[in-house]
N, C-alpha and C positions, 0 to 999 in steps of 0.2 A: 783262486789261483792267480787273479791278478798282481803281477808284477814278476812274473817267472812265464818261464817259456813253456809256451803250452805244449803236450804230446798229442800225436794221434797214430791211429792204428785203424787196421784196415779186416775187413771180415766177408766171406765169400763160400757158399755150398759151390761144391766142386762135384766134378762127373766127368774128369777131363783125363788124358794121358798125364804119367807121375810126370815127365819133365816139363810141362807145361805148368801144372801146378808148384813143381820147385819153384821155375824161372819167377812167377809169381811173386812165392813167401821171399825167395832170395832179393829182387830187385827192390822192391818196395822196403825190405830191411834195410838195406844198403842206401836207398834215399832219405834214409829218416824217419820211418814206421816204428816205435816202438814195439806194436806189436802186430799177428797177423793172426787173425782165428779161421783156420781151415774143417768146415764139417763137411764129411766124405759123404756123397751121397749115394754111395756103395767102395766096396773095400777097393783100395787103387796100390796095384802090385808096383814094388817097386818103389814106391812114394820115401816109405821111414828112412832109408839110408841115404836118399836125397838132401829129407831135411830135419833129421835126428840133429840134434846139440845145437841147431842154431835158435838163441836164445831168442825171445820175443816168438817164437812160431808155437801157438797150441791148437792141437790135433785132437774133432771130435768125429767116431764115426757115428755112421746114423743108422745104425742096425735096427734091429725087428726091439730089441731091447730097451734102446734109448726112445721111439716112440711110444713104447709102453709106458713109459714111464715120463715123459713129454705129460701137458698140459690137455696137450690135444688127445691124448690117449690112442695116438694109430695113425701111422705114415698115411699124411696127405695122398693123394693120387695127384693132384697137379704140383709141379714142382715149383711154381713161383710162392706158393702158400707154405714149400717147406725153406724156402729161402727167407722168407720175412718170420717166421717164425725163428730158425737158426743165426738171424739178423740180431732180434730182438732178443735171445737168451746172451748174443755178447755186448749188447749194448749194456746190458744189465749188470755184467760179471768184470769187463774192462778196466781198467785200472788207467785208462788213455784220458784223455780231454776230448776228442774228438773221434770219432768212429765214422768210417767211410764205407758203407754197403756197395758191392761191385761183383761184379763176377770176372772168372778167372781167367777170359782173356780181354780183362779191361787193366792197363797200367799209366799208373800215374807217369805224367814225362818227365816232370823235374821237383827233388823234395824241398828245392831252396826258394820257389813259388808257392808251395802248400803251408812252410813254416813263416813265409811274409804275409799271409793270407790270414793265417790262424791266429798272427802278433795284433795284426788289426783290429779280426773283429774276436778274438778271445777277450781283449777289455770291457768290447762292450756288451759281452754276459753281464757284466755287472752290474748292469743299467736295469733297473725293473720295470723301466716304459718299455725296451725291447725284450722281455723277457727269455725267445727264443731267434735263434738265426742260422737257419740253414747255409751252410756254403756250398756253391752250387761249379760243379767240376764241369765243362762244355766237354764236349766229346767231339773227335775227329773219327775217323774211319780209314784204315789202312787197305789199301786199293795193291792190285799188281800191276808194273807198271814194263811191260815187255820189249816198248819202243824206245821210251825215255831212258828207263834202267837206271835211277838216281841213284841206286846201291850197285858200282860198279863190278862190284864181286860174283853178281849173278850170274847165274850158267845155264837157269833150264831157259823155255821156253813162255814161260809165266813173270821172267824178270827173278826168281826165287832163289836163294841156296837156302838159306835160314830161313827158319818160320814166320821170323819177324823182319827180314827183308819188305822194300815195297816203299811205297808215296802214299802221303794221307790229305783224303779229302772233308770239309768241312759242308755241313749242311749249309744250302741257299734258300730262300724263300723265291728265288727268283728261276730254279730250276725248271718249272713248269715252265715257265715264259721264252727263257732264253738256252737252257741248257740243252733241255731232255732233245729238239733232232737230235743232238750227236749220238744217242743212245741209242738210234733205230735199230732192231726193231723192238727191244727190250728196255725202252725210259719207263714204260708205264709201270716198270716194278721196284723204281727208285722213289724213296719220297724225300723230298728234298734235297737230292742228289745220292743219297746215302737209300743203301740199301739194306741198312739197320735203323736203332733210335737215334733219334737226334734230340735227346730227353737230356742227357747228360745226367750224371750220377750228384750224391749230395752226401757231404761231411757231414754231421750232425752230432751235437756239443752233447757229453754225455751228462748226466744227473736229471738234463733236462727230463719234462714229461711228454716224454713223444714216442711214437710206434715207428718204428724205418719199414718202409715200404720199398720197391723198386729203385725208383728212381728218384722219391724226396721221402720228407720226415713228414708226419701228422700229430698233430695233436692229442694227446691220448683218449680213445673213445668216440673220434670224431673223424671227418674226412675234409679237416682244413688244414691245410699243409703249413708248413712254419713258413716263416720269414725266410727269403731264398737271396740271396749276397752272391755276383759270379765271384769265382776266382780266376787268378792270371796262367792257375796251373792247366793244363789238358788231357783230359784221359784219352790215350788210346785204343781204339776199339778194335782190338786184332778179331773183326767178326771172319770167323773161316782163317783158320792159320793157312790152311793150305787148301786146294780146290774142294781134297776129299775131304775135309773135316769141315768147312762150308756145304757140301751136302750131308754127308752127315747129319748137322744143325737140323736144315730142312727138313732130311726124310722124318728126325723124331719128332718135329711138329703137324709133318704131313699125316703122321699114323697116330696123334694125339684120340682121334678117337676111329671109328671104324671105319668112317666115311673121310677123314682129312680133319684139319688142325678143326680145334672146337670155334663154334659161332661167336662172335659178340652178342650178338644180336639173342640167343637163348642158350637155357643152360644147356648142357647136355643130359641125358637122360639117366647118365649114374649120378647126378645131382652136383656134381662138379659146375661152377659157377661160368656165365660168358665169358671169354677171350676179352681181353680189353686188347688195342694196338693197331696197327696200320695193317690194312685190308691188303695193301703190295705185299708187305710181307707172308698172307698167310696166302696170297696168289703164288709167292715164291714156292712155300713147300709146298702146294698142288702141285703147281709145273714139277717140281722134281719129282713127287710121287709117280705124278703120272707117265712120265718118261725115263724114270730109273733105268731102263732096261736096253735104252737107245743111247747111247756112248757117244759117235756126235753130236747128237742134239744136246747130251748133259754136255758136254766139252762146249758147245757153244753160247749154253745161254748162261756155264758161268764165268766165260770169258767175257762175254755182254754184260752183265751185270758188275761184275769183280775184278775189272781191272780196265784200266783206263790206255789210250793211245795216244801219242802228242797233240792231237786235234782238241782232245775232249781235256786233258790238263789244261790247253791255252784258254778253255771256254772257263774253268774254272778258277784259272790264274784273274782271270777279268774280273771276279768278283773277289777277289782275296782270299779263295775256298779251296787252296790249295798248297801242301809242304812236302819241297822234297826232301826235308834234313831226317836222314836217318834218323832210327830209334834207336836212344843210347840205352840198349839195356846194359843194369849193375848187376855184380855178383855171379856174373853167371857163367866165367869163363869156362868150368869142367864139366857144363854141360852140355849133351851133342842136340844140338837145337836144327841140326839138319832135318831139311823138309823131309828125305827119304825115311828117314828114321823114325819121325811123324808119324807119316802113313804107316807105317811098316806096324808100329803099336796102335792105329787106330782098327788098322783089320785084324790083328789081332786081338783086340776088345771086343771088338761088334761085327765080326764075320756072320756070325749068327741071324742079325739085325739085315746086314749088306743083303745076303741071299734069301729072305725073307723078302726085300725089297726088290730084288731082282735086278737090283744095282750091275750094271754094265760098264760102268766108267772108272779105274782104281787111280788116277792120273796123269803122269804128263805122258 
């Protein structure tokens, strides 16, 4: 492909409300995605008329059917295993130059840094010293920002009207040291300021022989990760659109198994493999499981956690680990992106799940 402009395309198992998943296929087309492979990991109402006819979008669901007939022969139980699997069948089928593994509330910020990034190091595919080169997307974290309110538009109390309202914080190494007082009494559930990965996502050049994992490529058969190149672009990490879809998150990894999210440390006893990740995080859905039912306490500690006040942006402005420029999302003017609206189809998905959990807090 050298000497033409390379394409890429983006690919993501979903389990998310349809207009979250539109906003998805829609902005990322609109930057410059040739294409976008969305496999449902159950049927999502509402989704086809979202994003019927727009080209470059193909839609696979993942029914009882398609894993029969899968490789693997029968739906995983852990979802990150149905994700690299569902990864790996578009890596294979793409028509792109480059394939981006993410999930569906991770969005690229700008397509005119992903296709300067690609110009670069797309030539040097051709080099057979490098033979593979992962491009490696840094990840921010979209925080709420109640005091500041860098999105003037806001109305609730959380700083929010849109789901994608808010200020985005980048990981520190220097969090522990200098950051985490301002976080009292809830720092110990940030790592590295972020109360998600700070792994950042990876482009990964297709023909090559590599398996797409999470958050980089491997070698086919192996566990050595390619060659990892940053780029200038940033993936946004809308972790938690809105408070209750933030717990949410939690509570399904709080009830991964019967006791709380699975060990690292062993497997669990249906023979599902250890948790790999940051131990904050799986402290995170404990505390929610375990106080689901207390609506202050959930109100506070995910306002502790998930949104910052002008004291704790100035601490993160000192190390460069902080952006108030809004999120330009594309494509997506007809769709109602309001937080109420959010919620409204999240309890309506998983009410079921909510009073199981004994969930006491619906938001603002």
């Amino acid at each position: 492909m050298s000497g033409t402009e390379p394409t890429w395309g983006v690919v993501a198992t979903v389990d998310e409300p349809a207009v979250l998943v539109a906003a998805f296929v829609r902005h990322h087309l609109a930057i410059g995605a040739s294409e976008v492979h969305l496999f449902l990991d159950r049927p999502h109402p509402g989704l086809a008329p979202l994003v019927e006819g727009l080209k470059g979008c193909f839609v696979t669901l993942c029914d009882a059917q398609y894993w029969e007939k899968s490789s693997i022969g029968f739906r995983p139980e852990y979802h990150i295993r149905r994700q690299k699997h569902n990864a790996n069948i578009a890596f294979h089928h793409t028509q792109c130059d480059w394939l981006l593994h993410c999930d569906a509330d991770e969005f690229v910020d700008n397509g005119d840094r992903i296709k300067a990034s690609l110009a670069l190091f797309h030539d040097a595919q051709q080099d057979a010293v490098i033979p593979y080169l992962g491009i490696k997307l840094r990840n921010n974290e979209r925080v709420w920002c109640p005091d500041a309110k860098p999105n003037t538009s806001s109305d609730s109390s959380w700083g929010q009207t849109t789901v994608f309202d808010g200020g985005f914080r980048f990981s520190t190494t220097l969090y522990d040291d200098v950051i985490r007082e301002k976080f009292k009494p809830f720092g110990m559930y940030l790592k590295h300021g972020l109360s998600g990965h700070c792994s950042g996502k990876t482009m990964s050049p297709v023909g090559a022989d590599l398996e797409l994992g999470i958050h980089r490529a491997f070698k086919t058969g192996t566990h050595d990760p390619v060659n990892r190149t940053s780029s200038t672009a940033i993936l946004h990490h809308f972790d938690g659109l809105t408070p209750l879809h933030y717990i949410l998150k939690m509570l399904k990894r709080g009830y991964e198994t019967p006791n709380g999210p699975r060990s690292r440390q062993a497997p669990h006893r249906s023979g599902t493999p250890p948790r790999k990740g940051s131990h904050r995080r799986m402290d995170q859905a404990l505390f929610i499981r375990k106080n689901a039912s207390d609506g202050a306490k959930m109100k506070r500690f995910v306002r502790m956690v998930k949104s910052v006040n002008a004291a704790q942006i100035e601490r993160y402005n000192a190390f460069l680990a902080f952006d108030t420029t809004p999120f330009d999302l594309r494509g997506c003017a007809e769709l109602d992106l309001s937080a109420a609206s959010f919620d409204a189809a999240l309890l309506a998905e998983n009410m079921e799940f909510f009073e199981m959990a004994g969930l006491a807090y619906w938001g603002d």
